[in-house]
C-alpha positions as a printed NumPy array, in Angstrom:
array([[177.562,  94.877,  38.43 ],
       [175.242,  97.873,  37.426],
       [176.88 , 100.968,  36.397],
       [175.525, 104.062,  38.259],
       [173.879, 106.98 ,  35.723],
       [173.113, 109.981,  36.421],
       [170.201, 112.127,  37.735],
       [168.06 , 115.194,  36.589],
       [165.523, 117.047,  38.622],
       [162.388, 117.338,  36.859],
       [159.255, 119.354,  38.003],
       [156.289, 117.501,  38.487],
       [152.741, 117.976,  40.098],
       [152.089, 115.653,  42.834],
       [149.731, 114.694,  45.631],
       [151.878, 116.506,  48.435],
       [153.659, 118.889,  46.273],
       [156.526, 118.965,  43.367],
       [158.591, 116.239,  43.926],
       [162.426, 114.862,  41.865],
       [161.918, 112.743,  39.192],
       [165.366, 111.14 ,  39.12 ],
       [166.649, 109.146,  36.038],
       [168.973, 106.934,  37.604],
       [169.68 , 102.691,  36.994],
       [169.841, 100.436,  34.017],
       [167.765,  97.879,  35.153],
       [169.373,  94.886,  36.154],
       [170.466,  92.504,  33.155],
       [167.559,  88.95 ,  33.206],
       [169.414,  86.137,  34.679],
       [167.591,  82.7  ,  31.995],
       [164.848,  85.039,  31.291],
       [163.575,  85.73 ,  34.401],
       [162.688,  89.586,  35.528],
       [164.454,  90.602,  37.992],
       [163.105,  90.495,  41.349],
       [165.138,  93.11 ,  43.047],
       [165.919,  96.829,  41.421],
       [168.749,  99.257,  42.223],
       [166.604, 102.419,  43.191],
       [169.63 , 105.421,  44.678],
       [172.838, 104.834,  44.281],
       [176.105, 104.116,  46.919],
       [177.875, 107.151,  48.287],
       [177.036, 110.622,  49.904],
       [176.414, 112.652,  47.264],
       [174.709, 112.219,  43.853],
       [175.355, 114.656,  41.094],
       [172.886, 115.54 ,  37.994],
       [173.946, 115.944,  34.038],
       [171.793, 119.581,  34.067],
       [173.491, 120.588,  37.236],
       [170.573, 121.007,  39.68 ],
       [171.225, 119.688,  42.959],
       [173.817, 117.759,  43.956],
       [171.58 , 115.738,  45.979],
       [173.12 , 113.867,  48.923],
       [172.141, 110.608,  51.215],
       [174.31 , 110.998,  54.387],
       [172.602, 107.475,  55.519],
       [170.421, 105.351,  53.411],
       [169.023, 103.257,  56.024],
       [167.707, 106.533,  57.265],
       [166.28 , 107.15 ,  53.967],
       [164.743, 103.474,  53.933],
       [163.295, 104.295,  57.015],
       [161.899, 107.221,  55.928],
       [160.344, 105.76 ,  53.22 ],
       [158.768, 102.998,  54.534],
       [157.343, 105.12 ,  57.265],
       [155.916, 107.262,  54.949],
       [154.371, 104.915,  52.558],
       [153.189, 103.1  ,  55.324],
       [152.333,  99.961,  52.482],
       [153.612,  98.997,  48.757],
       [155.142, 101.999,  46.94 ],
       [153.77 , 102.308,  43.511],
       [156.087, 101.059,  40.039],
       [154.239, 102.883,  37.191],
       [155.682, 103.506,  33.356],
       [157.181, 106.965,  32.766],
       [155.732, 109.082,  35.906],
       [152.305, 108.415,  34.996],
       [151.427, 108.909,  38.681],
       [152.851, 112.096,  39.086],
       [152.462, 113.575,  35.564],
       [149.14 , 111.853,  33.687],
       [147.116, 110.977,  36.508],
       [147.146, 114.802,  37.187],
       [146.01 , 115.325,  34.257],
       [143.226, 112.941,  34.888],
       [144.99 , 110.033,  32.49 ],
       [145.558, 106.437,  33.289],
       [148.091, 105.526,  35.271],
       [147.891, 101.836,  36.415],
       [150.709, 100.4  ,  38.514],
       [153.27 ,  97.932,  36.725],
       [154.351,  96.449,  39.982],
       [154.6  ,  97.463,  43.869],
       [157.547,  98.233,  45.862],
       [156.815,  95.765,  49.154],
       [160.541,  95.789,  50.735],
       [163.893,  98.446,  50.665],
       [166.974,  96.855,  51.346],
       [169.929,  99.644,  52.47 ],
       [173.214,  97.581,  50.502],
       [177.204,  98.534,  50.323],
       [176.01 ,  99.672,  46.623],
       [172.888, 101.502,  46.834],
       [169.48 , 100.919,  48.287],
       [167.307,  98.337,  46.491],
       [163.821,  97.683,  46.01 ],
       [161.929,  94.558,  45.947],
       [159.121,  94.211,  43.356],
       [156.358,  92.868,  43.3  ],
       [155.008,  92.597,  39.855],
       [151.688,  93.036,  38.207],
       [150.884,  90.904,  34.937],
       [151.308,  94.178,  32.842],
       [154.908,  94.657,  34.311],
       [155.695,  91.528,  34.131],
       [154.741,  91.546,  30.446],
       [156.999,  94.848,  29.659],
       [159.709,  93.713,  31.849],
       [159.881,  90.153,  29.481],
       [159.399,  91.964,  26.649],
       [162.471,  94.583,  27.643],
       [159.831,  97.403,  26.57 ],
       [162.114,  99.868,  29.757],
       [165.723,  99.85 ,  29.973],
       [165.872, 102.2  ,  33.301],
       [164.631, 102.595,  36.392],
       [163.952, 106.148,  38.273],
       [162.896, 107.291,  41.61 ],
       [160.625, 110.095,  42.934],
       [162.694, 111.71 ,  45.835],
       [161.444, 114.403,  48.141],
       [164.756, 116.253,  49.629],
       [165.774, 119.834,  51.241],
       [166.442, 122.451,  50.035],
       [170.27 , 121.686,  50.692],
       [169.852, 118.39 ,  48.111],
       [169.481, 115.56 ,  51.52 ],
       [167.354, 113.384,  49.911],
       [164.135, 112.61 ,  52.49 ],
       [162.586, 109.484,  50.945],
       [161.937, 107.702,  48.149],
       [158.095, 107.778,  47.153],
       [157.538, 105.57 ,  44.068],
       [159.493, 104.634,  40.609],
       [158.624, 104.349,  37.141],
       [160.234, 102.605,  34.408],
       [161.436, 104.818,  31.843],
       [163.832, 105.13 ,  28.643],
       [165.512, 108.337,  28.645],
       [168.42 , 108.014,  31.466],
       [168.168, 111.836,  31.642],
       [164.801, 113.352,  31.968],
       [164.749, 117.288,  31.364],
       [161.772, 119.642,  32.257],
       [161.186, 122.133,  35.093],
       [163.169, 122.895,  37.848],
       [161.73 , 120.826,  40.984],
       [161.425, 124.029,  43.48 ],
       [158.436, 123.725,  45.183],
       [159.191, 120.656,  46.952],
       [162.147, 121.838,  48.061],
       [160.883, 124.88 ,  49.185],
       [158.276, 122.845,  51.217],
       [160.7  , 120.777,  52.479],
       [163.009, 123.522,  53.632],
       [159.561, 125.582,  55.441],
       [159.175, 121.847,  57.145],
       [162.505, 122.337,  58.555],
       [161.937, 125.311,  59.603],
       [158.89 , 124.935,  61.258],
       [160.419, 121.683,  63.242],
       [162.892, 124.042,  64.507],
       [160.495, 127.037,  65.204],
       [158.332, 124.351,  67.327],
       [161.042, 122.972,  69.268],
       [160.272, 119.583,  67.32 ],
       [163.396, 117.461,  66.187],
       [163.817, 116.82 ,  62.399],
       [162.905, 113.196,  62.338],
       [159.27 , 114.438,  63.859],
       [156.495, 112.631,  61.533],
       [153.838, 115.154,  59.52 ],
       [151.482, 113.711,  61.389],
       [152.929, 114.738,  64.418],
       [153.725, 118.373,  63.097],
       [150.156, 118.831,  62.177],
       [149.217, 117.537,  65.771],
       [151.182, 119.679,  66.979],
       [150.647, 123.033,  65.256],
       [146.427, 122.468,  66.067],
       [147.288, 122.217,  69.528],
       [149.289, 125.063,  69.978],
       [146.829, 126.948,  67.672],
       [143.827, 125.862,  70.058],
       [145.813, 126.575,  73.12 ],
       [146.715, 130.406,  71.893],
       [142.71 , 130.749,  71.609],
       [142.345, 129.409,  74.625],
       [144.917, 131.269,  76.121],
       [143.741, 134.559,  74.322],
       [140.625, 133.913,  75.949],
       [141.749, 132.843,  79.486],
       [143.797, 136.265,  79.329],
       [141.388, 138.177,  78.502],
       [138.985, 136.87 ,  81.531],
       [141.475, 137.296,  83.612],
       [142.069, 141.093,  82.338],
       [138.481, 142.088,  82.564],
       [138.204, 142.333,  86.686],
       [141.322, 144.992,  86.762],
       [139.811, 146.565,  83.842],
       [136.552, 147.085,  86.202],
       [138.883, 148.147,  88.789],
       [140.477, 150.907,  87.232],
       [137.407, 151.913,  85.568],
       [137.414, 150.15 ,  82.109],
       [135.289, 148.635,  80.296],
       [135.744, 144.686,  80.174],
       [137.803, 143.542,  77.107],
       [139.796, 146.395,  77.181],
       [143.195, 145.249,  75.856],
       [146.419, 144.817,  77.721],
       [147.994, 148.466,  77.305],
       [145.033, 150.193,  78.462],
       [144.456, 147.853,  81.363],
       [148.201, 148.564,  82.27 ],
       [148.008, 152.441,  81.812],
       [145.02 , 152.376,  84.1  ],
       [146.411, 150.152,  86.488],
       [149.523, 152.87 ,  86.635],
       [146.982, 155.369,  86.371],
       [144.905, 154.528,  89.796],
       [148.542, 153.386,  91.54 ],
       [150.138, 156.9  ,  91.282],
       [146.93 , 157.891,  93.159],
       [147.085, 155.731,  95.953],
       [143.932, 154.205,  96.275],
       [144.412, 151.429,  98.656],
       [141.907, 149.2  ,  98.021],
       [141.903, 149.333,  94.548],
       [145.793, 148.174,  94.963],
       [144.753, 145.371,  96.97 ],
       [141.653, 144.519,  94.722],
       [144.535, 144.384,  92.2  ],
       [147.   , 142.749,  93.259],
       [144.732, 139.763,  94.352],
       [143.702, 140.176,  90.113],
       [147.324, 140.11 ,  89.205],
       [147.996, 136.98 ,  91.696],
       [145.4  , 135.105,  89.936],
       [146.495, 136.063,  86.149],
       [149.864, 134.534,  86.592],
       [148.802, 131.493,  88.008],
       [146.671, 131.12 ,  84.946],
       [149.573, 131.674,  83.166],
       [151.623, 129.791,  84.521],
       [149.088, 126.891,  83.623],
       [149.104, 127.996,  80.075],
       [152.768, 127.861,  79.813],
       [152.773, 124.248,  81.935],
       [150.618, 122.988,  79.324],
       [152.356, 124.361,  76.485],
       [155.378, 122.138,  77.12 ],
       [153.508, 119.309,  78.205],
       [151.825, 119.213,  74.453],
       [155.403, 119.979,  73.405],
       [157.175, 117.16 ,  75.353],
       [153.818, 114.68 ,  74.059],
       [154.634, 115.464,  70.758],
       [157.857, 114.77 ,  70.712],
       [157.953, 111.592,  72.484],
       [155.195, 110.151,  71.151],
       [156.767, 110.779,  67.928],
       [160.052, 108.799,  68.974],
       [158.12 , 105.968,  69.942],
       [156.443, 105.697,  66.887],
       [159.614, 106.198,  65.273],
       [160.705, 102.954,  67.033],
       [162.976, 104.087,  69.632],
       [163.912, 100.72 ,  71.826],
       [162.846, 101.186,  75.103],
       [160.97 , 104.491,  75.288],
       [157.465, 103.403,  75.287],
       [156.997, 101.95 ,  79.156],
       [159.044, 105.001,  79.991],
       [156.76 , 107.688,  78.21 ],
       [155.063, 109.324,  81.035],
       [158.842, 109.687,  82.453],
       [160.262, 111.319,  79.613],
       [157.487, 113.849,  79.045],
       [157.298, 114.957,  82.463],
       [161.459, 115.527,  82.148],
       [161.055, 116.78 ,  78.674],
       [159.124, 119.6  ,  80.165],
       [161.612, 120.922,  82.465],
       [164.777, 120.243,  79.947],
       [164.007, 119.53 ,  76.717],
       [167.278, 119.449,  75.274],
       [168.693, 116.79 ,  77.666],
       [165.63 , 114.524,  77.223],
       [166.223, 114.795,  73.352],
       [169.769, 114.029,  74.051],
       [169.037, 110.676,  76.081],
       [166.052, 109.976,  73.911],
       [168.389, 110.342,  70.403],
       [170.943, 108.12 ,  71.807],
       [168.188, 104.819,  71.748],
       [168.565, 102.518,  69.481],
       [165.883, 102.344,  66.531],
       [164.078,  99.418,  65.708],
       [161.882,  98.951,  62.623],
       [161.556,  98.321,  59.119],
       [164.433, 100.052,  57.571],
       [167.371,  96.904,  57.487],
       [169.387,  99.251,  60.194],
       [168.481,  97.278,  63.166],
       [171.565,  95.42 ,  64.885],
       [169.993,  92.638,  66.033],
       [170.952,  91.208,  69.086],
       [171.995,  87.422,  69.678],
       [169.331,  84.729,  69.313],
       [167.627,  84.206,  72.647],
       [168.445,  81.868,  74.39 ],
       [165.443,  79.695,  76.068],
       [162.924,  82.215,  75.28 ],
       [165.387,  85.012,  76.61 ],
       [165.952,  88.426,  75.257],
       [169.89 ,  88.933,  75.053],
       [170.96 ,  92.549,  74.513],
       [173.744,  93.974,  71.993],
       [176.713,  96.16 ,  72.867],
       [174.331,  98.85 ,  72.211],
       [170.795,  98.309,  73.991],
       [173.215,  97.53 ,  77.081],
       [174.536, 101.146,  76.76 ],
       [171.531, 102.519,  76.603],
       [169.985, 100.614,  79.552],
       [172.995, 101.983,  81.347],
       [172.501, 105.238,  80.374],
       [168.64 , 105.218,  81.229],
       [169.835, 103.203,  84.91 ],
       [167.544, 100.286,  84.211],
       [168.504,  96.79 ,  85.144],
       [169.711,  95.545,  81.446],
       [167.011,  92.184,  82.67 ],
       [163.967,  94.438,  82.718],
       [165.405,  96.329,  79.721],
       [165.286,  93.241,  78.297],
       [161.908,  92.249,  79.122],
       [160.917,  95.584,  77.494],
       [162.653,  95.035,  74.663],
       [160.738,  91.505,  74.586],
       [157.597,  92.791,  75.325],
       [157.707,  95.31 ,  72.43 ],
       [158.737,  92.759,  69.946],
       [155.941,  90.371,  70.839],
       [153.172,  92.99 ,  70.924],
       [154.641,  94.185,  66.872],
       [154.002,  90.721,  66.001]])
């Protein structure tokens, strides 16, 4: 049994910003010699505390975390020797991997990761050259730890240095930009990115379209086209107090045409909003959701709250070790759990076809 250490936040310049270099596990005592496949990377239990007194950090679910992080790797998470990745490849050093994290494993104790050596590691590892094993986290402002990045092998169970602020003030911006774009927090950066270039194309385009639309009552009341909204209104009030009749009616045929442009501006809005956000479930792995896509956006855009409601209560499947898997099938037959057979009640799908979905899903990941 290993005995949990402690951590300390350490600055550190990275690829996507400063990141927690976390001191954390003895690595795991050689059974006859033989390096240990498996390594104890976070530790059991919601909250995680730090000798120097920075954080606590917390993981309310570590599947969620091993999701995360698999998600976000998207491939073999690198092993190096004392943060050489983050710390002397920025300074242009060497920093050659000792092994590769291929698999995370979310366990009553902790969540584990499954190395892959290289002959270098192996080499250090036999040699017992690194007593301790330590993560890069990225995490909130709060202390939730997000992921788990990489690890490196490393000596002192208590690294010191810098306080680790950036990241968490990138983190905590993320947050609030998920919020500020109607996005939920489990949205990929991918799909934040996506999302913030569409809405910045479709305020040009708006601008624009507005702007078109304002030049004709500008003409009307005498302005010059692309004069801005307030002076198109005080000449608009302007002519109106007057009483000019057909200018009213050339008007008011203007105005009926601006709103129904924006009212197309505003239906597209949410539809980009509602693809966003269900694209980014599916990807996620939300059982289910995929055959039902077109269905969910065109509902997201009238209530997005409810559709996030229905959408969050889907099971996940993927990568992360959280999946309940449902019983064997049975002649080439998809059986569902407790769960999926909620959820197809919930959604009012024949639990059959939900599990043909299900089936077809799996089959097409393979």
């Amino acid at each position: 049994m290993l005995r949990p250490a402690t951590f300390t936040s350490l600055h550190s310049a990275a690829d996507t910003g400063d990141l927690a270099l976390c001191a954390a596990f003895p690595l795991p005592a050689f059974e006859d010699d033989k390096v240990p496949e498996w390594i104890n990377l976070l530790p059991a239990g919601a909250i995680i505390t730090t000798v120097d007194g920075r954080g606590p950090y917390k993981v309310p679910s570590a599947a969620e975390v091993v999701r995360a992080s698999l998600q976000q790797a998207a491939g073999p998470m690198v092993l190096d020797e004392n943060h050489a990745t983050d710390i002397a490849a920025a300074r242009g050093e060497s920093a050659p991997a000792r092994g590769w994290i291929v698999a995370l494993d979310a366990r009553p104790d902790g969540i584990w990761g499954k190395v892959d050596w290289t002959k270098s590691g192996l080499e250090l590892m036999a040699d017992k050259a690194y007593r301790y094993i330590s993560p890069v986290i990225t995490h909130l402002k709060d202390g939730t730890v997000l992921e788990i990045r990489r690890a490196s092998l490393v000596n002192k169970p208590n690294l010191r240095g810098l306080a680790a602020l950036h990241q968490e003030n990138t983190m905590d911006l993320l947050a609030k930009l998920l919020a500020a774009l109607g996005l939920p927090a489990t949205t990929t950066e991918e799909a934040v990115i996506a999302a913030v270039t569409t809405m910045h194309a479709q305020q040009t385009a708006a601008s624009t379209a507005l702007q078109a639309a304002l030049d004709p009552i500008a003409t009307a009341v005498g302005l010059q086209a692309g004069a801005d909204a307030t002076a198109v209104l005080a000449g608009v009030q302007q002519v109106t107090a007057k009483g000019n009749d057909n200018v009213v009616v050339a008007l008011q045929a203007e105005i009926a045409t601006l709103a129904s442009q924006v009212k197309t501006l505003t239906e597209t809005g949410s539809k980009e909003r509602a693809t966003v956000y269900v694209d980014g479930e599916i990807k996620r792995g939300r059982a289910g959701l995929k055959p039902l896509r077109d269905h969910y956006i065109a509902m997201h855009m009238a209530d997005p709250a409810r559709v996030e409601k229905e959408i969050g209560a889907m099971i996940v499947l993927g990568p992360s070790g959280a999946r309940v898997d449902p019983p064997a099938p049975v002649n080439g037959e998809i059986s569902l759990n407790a769960e999926q057979r909620a959820t197809a009640k919930m959604l009012g799908i024949d639990e059959k076809a939900y599990a043909e979905t299900l089936k077809a899903e799996r089959e097409a990941a393979l």
